[in-house]
C-alpha positions as CSV (number, residue, x, y, z in Angstrom):
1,X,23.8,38.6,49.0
2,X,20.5,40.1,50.3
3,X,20.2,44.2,50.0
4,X,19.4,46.0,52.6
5,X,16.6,48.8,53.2
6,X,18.7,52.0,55.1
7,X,16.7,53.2,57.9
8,X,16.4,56.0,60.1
9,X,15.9,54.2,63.4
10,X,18.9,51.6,63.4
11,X,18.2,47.9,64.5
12,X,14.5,48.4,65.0
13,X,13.7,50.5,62.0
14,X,11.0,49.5,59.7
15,X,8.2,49.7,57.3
16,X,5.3,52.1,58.2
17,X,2.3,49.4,58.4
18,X,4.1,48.2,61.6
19,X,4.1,51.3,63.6
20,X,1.0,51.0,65.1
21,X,2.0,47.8,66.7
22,X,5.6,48.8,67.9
23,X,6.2,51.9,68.8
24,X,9.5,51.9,70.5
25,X,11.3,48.5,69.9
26,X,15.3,47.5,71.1
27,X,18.3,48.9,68.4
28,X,20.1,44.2,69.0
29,X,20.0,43.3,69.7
30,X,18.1,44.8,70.1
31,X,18.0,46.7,70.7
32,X,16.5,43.4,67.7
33,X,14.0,43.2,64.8
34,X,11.1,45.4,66.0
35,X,12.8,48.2,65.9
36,X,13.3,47.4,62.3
37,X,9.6,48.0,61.7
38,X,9.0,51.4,63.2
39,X,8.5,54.2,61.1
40,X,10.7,54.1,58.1
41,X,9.1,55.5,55.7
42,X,12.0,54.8,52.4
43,X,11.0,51.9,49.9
44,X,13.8,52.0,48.0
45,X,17.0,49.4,48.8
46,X,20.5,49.4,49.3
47,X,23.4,47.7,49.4
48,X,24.8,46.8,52.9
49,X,27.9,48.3,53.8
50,X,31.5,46.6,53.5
51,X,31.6,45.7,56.9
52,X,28.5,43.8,56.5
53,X,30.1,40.9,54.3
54,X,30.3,37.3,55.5
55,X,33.6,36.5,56.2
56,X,35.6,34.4,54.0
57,X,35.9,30.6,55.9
58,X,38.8,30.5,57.7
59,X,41.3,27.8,57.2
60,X,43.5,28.2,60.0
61,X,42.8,25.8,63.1
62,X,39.8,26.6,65.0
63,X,40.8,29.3,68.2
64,X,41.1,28.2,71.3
65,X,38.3,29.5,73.8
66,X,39.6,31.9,76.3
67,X,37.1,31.0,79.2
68,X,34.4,28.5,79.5
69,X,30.4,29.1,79.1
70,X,29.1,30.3,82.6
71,X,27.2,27.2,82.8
72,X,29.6,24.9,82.0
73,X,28.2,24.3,77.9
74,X,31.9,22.5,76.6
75,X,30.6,22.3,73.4
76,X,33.0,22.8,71.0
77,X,32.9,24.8,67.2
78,X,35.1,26.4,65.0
79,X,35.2,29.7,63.3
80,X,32.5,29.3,60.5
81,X,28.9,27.8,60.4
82,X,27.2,26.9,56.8
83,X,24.6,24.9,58.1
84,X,22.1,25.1,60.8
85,X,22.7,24.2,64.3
86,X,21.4,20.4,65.3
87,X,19.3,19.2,68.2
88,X,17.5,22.9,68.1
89,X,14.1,23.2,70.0
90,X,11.5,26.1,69.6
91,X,9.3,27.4,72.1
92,X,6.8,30.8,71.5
93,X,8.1,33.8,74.0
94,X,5.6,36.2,73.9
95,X,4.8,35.4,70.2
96,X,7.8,34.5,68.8
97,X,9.8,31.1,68.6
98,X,12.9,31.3,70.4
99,X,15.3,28.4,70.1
100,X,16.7,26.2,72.7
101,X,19.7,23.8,72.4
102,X,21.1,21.3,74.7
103,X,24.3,21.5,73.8
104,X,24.8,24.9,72.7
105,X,21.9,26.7,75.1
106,X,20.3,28.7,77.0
107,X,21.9,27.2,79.9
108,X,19.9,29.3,81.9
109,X,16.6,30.9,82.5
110,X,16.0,33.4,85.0
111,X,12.7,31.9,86.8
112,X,11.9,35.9,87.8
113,X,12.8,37.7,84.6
114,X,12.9,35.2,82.4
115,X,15.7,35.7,80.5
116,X,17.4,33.5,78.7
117,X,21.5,33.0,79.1
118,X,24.1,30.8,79.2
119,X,25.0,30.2,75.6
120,X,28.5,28.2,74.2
121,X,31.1,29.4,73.5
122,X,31.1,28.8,69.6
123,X,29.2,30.2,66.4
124,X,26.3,28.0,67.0
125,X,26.5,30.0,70.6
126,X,26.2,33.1,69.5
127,X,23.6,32.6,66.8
128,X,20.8,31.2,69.5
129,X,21.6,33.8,71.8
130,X,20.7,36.7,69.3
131,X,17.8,34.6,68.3
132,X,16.8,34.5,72.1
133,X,17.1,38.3,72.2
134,X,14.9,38.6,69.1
135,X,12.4,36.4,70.3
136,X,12.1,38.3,74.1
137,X,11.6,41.4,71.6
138,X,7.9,40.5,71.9
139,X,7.8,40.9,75.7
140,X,9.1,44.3,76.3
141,X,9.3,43.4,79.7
142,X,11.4,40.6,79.1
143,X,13.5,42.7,76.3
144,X,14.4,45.7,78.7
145,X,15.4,42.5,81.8
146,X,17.3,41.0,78.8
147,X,19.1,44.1,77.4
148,X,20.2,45.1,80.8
149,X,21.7,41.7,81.3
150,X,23.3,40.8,78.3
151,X,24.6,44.1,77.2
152,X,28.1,45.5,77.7
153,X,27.9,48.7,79.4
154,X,28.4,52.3,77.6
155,X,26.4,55.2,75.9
156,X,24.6,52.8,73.5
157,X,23.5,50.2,75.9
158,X,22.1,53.1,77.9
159,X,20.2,54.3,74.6
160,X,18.8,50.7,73.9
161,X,16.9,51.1,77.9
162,X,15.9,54.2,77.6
163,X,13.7,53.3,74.4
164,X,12.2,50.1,75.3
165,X,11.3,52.1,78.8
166,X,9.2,54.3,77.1
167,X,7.5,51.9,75.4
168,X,6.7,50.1,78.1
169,X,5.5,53.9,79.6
170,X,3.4,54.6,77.2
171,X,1.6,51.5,77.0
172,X,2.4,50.1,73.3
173,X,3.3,46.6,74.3
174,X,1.2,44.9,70.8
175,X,3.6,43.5,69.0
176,X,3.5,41.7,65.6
177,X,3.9,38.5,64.9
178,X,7.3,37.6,63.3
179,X,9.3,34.2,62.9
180,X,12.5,33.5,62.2
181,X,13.4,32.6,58.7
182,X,17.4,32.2,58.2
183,X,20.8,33.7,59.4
184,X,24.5,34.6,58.4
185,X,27.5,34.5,60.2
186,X,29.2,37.1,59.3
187,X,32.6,37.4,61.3
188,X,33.6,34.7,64.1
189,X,37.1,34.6,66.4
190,X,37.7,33.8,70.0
191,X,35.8,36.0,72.0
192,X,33.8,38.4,68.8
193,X,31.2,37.4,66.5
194,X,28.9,39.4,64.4
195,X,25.5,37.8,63.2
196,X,22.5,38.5,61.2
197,X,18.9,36.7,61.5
198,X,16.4,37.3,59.1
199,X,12.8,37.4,59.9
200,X,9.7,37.6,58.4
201,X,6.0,39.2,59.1
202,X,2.7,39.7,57.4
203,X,2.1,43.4,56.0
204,X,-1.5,42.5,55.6
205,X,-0.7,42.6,51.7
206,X,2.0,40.4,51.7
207,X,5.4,38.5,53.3
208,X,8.1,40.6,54.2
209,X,11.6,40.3,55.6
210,X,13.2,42.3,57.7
211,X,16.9,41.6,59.2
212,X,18.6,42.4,61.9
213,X,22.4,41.5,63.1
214,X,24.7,42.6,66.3
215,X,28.0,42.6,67.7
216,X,29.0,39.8,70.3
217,X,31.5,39.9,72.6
218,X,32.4,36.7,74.9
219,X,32.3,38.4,78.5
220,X,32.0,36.6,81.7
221,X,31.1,33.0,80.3
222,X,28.2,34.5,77.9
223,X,27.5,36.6,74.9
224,X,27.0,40.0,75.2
225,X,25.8,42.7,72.6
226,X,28.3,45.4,72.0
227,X,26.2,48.6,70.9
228,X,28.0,51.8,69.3
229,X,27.9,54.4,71.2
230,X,24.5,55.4,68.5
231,X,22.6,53.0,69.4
232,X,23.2,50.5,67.0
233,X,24.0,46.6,67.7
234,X,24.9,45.5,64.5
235,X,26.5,46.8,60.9
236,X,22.9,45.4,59.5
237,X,19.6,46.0,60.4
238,X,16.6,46.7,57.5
239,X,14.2,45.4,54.9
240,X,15.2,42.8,52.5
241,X,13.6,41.5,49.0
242,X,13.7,37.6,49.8
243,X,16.2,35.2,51.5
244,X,18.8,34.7,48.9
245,X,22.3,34.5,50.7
246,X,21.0,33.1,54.0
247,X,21.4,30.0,55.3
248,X,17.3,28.6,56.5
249,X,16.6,28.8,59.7
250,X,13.5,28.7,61.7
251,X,10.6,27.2,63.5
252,X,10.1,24.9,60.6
253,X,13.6,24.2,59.3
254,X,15.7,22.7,62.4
């Protein structure tokens, strides 16, 4: 399994050569990867926490969905997913490749905002819709239209706005170029899943990858980020030596 680099600033939290270009960037979602690369200024690594272990596969019959995608996606999926979703499109949002399915979404997007929604009700589901919340990262416009939509309410919701607001206030909207390299689904049941994407980005000396996970809840037909009432989004969010343990993902891959 990938280590993890602990950081100060959860979910957006990263090495220093980045903090010019992102100042304040979303905890999962976002509050999602960008946040990963501001100001964190420890080199060494660490191993993730318990709670950040894939789940074993489950051998049980699938669970039955409790409601159906917003947009009426009936794809179906079981608990587990060890391969890459099929039939996946990319498309560069503000710089980053965000992927589009037909069977498993977005279903939806906004023609005002932009955001992107509507995502199946399956693994597959929730992995595209944090990779659509990582990709609006590099339109902090889009990110804060995005994180008020697609988050449930609370204290760390409210924490997740009030940083990507003040970016947008103080005018930092640069952000670096990153692309998605690989994920891990980490926990999956009926209406909760927790996943992790790996991305990577140029240091100017070198490739480095950074990863980033939250907490999904199935909530009115869609998935929504869950964030702690800290901030957080997910149980990982940091630097990582290389890609062992993930399964490839991207742009390139499928």
């Amino acid at each position: 399994m990938a280590e993890t680099e602990k950081s100060e600033n959860v979910w957006w939290a990263g090495p220093r050569f980045l903090m010019s270009a992102v100042a304040v960037l979303l905890l999962i979602i976002v509050g999602i990867i960008l946040f990963v690369w501001v100001g964190n200024d420890d080199e060494s690594e660490a191993t993730p926490p318990p709670q950040t272990q894939a789940a074993p596969p489950v051998t049980s019959a699938p669970a039955v969905a409790s409601e159906e995608s917003v947009c009426g996606l009936d794809a179906n999926g079981g608990t587990t997913l060890t391969s890459p979703p099929d039939d996946v499109e990319w498309e560069f949002i503000g710089g980053i490749a965000a992927p589009t399915s037909a069977e498993h979404g977005p279903g939806d997007v906004d023609e005002q905002t932009g955001v992107r929604s509507c995502y199946s009700h399956t693994p597959e589901g929730a992995l595209l819709s944090l990779a659509g919340r990582l990709a609006a990262s590099g339109d902090p416009e889009l990110l804060l239209e995005t994180t008020k939509a697609l988050s449930l309410d609370g204290l760390g919701k409210e924490i997740g706005i009030e940083r990507i607001e003040r970016r947008i206030a103080s005018g930092d909207t640069t952000t670096p170029p990153i692309k998605i390299e690989g994920f891990r689904l980490l926990s999956y049941d009926v209406d909760e899943a927790t996943v992790e994407v790996v991305a990577s980005g140029d240091s100017g000396s070198g490739l480095v990858y950074i990863t980033t996970s939250a907490f999904l809840k199935w909530n009115d037909g869609d998935w929504y980020v869950r964030y702690m009432d800290d901030g957080s989004s997910g149980p990982v969010e940091g630097q990582v030596s290389d890609l062992s343990g993930y399964i490839p993902w991207g742009p390139t891959s499928g």
